[in-house]
BAVEXRO-857117 format. One line per field, with one value per residue (C-alpha): chain; x, z, y. Coordinates in steps of 0.02 Angstrom, whole numbers, plus 50000, padded with zeros to 5 digits. Each point is the difference from the previous one (the first is absolute). Example, Ala and Ser with C-alpha at 12.3 -4.5 7.8 and 13.67 -1.06 7.14 Angstrom:
BEGIN
volo <- c(A, A);
px <- c(50615, 50069);
pz <- c(50390, 49967);
py <- c(49775, 50172);
//
This chain:
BEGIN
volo <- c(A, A, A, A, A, A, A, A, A, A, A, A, A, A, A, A, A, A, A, A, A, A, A, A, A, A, A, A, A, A, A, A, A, A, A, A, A, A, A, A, A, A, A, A, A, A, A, A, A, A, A, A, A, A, A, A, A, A, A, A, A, A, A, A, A, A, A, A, A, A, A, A, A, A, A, A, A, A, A, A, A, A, A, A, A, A, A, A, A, A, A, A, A, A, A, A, A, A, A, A, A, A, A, A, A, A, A, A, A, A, A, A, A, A, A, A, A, A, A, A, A, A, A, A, A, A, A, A, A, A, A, A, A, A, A, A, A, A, A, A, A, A, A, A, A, A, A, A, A, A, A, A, A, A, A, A, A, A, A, A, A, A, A, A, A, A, A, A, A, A, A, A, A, A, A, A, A, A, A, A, A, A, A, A, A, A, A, A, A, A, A, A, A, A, A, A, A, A, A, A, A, A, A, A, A, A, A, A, A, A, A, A, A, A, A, A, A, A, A, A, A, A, A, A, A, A, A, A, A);
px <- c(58608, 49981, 49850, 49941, 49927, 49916, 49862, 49929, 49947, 49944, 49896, 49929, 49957, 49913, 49889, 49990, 49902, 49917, 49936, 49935, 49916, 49900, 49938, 49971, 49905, 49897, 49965, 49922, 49906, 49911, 49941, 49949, 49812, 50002, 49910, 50096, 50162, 49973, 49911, 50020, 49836, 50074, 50083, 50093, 49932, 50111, 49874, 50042, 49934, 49979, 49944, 49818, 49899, 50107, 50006, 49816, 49980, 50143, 49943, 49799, 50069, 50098, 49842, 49944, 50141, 50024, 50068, 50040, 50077, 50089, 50117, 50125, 49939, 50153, 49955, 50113, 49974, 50125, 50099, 49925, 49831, 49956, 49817, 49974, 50081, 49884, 49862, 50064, 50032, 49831, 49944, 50086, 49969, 49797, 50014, 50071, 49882, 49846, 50078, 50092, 49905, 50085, 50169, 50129, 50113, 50112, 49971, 50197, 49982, 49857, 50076, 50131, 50022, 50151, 50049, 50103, 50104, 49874, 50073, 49943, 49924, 49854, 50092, 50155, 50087, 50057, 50189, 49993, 49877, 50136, 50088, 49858, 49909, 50173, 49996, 49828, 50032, 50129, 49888, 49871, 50134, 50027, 49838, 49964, 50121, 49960, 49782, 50020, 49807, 49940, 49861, 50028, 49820, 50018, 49885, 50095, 50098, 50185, 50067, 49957, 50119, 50158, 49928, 49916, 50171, 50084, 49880, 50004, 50191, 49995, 49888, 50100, 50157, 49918, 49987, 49824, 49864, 49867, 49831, 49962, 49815, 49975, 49816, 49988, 49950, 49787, 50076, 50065, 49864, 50061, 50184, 50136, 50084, 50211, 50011, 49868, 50069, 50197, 49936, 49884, 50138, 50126, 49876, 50051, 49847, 49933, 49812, 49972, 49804, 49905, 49833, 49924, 49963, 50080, 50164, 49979, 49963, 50169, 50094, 49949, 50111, 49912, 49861, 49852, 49931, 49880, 50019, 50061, 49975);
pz <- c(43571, 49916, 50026, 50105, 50158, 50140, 50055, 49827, 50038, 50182, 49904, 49860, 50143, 50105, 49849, 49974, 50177, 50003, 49828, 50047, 50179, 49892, 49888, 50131, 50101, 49850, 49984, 50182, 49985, 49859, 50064, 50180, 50016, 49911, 50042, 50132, 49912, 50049, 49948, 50155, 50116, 50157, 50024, 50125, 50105, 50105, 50103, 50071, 50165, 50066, 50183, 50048, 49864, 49862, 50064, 50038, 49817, 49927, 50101, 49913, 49836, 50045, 50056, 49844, 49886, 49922, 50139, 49882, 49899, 50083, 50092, 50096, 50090, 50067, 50121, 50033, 50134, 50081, 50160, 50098, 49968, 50123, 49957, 49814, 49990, 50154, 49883, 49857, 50079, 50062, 49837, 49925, 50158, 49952, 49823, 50026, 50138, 49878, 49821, 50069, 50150, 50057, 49920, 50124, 49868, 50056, 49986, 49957, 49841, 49906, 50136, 50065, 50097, 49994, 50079, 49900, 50049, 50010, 49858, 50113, 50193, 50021, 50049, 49932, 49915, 49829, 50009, 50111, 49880, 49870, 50102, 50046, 49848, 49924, 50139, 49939, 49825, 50035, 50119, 49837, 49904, 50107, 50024, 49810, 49976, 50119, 49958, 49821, 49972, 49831, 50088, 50126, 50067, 50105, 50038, 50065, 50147, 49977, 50040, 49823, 49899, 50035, 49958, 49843, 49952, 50013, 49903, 49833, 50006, 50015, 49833, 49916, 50012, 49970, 50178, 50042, 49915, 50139, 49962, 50105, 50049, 50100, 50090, 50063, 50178, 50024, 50113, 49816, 49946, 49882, 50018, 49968, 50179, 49977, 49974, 49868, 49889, 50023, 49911, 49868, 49964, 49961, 49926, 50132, 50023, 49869, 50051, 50088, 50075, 50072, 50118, 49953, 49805, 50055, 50019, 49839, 49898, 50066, 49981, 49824, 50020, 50127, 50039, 50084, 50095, 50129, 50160, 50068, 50192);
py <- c(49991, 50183, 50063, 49880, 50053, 49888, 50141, 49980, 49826, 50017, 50139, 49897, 49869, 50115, 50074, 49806, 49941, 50169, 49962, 49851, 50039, 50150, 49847, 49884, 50137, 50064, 49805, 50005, 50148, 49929, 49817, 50061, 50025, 49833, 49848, 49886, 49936, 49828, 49850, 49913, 49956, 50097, 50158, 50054, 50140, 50136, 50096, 50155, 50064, 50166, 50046, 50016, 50055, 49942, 49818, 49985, 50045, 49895, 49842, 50032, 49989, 49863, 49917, 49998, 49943, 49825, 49937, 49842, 50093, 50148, 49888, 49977, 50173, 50087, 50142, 50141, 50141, 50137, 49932, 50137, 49933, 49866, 49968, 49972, 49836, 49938, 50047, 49905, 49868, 49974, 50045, 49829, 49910, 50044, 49956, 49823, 49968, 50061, 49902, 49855, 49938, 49832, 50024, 50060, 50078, 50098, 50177, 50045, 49901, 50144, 50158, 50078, 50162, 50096, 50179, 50132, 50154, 50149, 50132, 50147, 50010, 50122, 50172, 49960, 50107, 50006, 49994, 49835, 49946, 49971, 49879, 49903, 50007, 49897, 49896, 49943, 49991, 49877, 49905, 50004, 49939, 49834, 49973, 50027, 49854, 49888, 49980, 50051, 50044, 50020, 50090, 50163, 50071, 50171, 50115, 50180, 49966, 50088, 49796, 49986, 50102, 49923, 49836, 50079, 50070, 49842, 49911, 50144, 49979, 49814, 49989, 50112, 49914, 49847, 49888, 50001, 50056, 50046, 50096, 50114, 50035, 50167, 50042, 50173, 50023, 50048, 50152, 50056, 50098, 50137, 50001, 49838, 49960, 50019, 49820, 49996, 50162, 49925, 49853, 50085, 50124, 49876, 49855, 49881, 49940, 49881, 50029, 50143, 50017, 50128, 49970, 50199, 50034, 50186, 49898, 49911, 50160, 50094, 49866, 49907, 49860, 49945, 49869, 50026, 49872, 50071, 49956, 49859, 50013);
//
């Protein structure tokens, strides 16, 4: 047909989708930081752990949730990191002991503990990094679809960004919608850890919190909360 040409279509389409991903993304950006989009009693929870420091903070908080409410609790920690898990699991372990004395339930049925590829090793260098930071992304991605939390609670470790990532692009194109609650580390005293800026700079996080009012007064967005250890 004169003057037809196919390009001009595969053109229109592709303004089309990118039209509509701008829309759909401007649509995010405005509802996170919202109340919980969810009527339902329980939530549930992915929990991300860090090494050392990070997890003895994560698992305090945790302490103190709704644990009525925040579950099923799915925690997540780097494969290299062969301790945080233990400490979760004793965690739960505790909390049914302490709430549901007599009932045997099993502990599988409010936890689970899962291991992800580790985005970057301690001394390794950036060019590797790429690979393995994919690697973990798509590791996020399966993991993303197989618990499905409308919940994800992290607190700084680097385990957290893929995950993170996942979940932003997962609301946006409409699969999940899963609010994400980030707590800056106590160590964090007047600067944002790399985790912590990646996800204010892009607005990944829905609630972003800060334990120092210094933190909170740089960075406006965020909440201050004092601390929590």
């Amino acid at each position: 047909m004169e003057g037809f040409y196919p390009q001009d279509s595969v053109t229109n389409l592709i303004g089309f989708v990118v039209l509509i991903v701008v829309i759909r993304l401007a649509y995010v950006l405005y509802w996170s930081g919202r109340p919980l989009r969810t009527l339902s009693q329980r939530v549930s929870t992915l929990i991300v752990l860090g090494s050392g420091g990070h997890t003895a903070e994560m698992l305090s908080i945790v302490n103190v949730l709704e644990k009525d409410r925040f579950v099923p609790r799915f925690y997540i920690a780097a494969g290299t990191d062969n301790m945080s898990l233990q400490k979760a699991r004793v965690l739960e372990e505790s909390l049914i002991q302490k709430e549901e004395i007599g009932n045997k339930k099993d502990i599988e049925k409010i936890a689970c503990f899962e291991q992800i590829y580790r985005s970057r090793e301690v001394g390794q260098s950036y060019l590797t990094s790429i690979y393995t930071t994919l690697v973990a992304i798509l590791h996020a991605l399966w993991l993303m679809l197989k618990f499905r939390p409308e919940v994800i609670i992290c607190n700084g470790p680097g385990t957290c960004i893929p995950i993170c990532l996942v979940a932003f692009i997962f609301k946006v194109i409409g699969i999940r919608w899963s609010s994400i609650f980030y707590i800056e580390s106590i160590a964090r005293v007047k600067r944002l850890s790399l985790s912590g800026l990646l996800l204010y700079k892009l607005h990944l996080a829905d609630q972003f919190y800060v334990q120092w009012p210094q933190l909170q007064r740089k960075y406006q967005r965020a909440h201050y909360v004092g601390c929590l250890m």
